[in-house]
N, C-alpha and C positions, 0 to 999 in steps of 0.2 A: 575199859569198862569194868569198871567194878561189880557190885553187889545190886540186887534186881531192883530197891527201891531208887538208887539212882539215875538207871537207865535213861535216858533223853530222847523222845524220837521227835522226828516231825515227820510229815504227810504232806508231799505237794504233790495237787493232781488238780488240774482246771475243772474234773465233775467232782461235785459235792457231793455224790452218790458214794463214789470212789472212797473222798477222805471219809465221809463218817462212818462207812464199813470198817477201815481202817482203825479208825481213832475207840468206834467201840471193839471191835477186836481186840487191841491193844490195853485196851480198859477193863476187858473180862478177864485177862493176862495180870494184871496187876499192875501195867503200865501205864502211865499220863501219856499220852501223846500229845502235840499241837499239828496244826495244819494250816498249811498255806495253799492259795488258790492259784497262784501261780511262780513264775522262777523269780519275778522281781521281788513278790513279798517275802519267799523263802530267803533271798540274798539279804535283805534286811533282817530278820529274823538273826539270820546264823551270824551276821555282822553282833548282833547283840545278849547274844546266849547259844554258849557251848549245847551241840547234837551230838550223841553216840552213833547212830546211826538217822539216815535221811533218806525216806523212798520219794523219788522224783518219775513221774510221769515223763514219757519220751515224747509222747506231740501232747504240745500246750500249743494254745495261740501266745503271740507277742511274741514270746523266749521260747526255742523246745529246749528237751529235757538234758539232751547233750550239753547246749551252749549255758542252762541253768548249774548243770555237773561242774562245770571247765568253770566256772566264776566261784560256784560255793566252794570247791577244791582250792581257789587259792586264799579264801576264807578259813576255811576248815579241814586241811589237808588228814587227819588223823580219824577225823570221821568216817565210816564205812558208809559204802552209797549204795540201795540197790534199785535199781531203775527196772520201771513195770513200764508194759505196755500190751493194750488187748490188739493191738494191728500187726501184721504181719512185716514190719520193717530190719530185719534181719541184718543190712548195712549199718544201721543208726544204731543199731543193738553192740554192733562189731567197735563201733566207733566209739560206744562208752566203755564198754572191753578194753579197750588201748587208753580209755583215758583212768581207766583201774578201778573200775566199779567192781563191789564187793560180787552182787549178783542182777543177774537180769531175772529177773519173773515175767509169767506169762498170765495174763488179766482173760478172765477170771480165774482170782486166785486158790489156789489147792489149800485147803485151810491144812493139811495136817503138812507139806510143806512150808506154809506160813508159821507152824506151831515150831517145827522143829529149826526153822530160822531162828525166829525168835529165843529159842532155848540153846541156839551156837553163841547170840549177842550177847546172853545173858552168863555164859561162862567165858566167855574170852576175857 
């Protein structure tokens, strides 16, 4: 990752509540983000334009956020991934931990931990 106007993110999360919090976050940041509403649109998505970093939602319907990770990863291997989730699934958390998620967060997000993420993405 370069320099902050390049940064790339996207936002998969099945509530729309979620991504727009996100996406404006990101945008008061100086960031563009886009968003996907679930792990199939996100897979097309990163099939067609490079992500710096992609936050994916752990329970989606259709795809959860694991089996979305383990697909976009062999899309996008150099991408950082950090998987949110506001439920208490601590197994599924471990299971994206092994498959090498950047970070897990916990929904609802700490904005000043959201801040100082975004400002590690922004210097790496």
């Amino acid at each position: 990752m370069s320099n902050r106007a390049s940064l790339n993110i996207l936002v998969v999360d099945d509530e729309k509540v979620v991504r727009d919090f996100l996406v404006r976050f990101l945008d008061l940041e100086g960031i563009k983000a886009k968003e996907a509403g679930d792990g199939f649109e996100a897979i097309k998505m990163a099939g067609k334009e490079r992500f710096d970093v992609i936050f994916v939602e752990l329970r989606m319907p259709g795809m959860d956020g694991v089996t979305a990770l383990t697909e976009l990863k062999k899309i996008s291997p150099m991408t950082k991934y950090v998987m949110m989730s506001g439920n208490d699934v601590q197994n599924r958390m471990e299971e994206a931990r092994r498959q090498g998620v950047y970070l897990c967060m916990k929904k609802p997000f700490d904005i000043d931990e959201l801040k100082a993420l975004i400002d590690k993405f922004r210097s790496d």
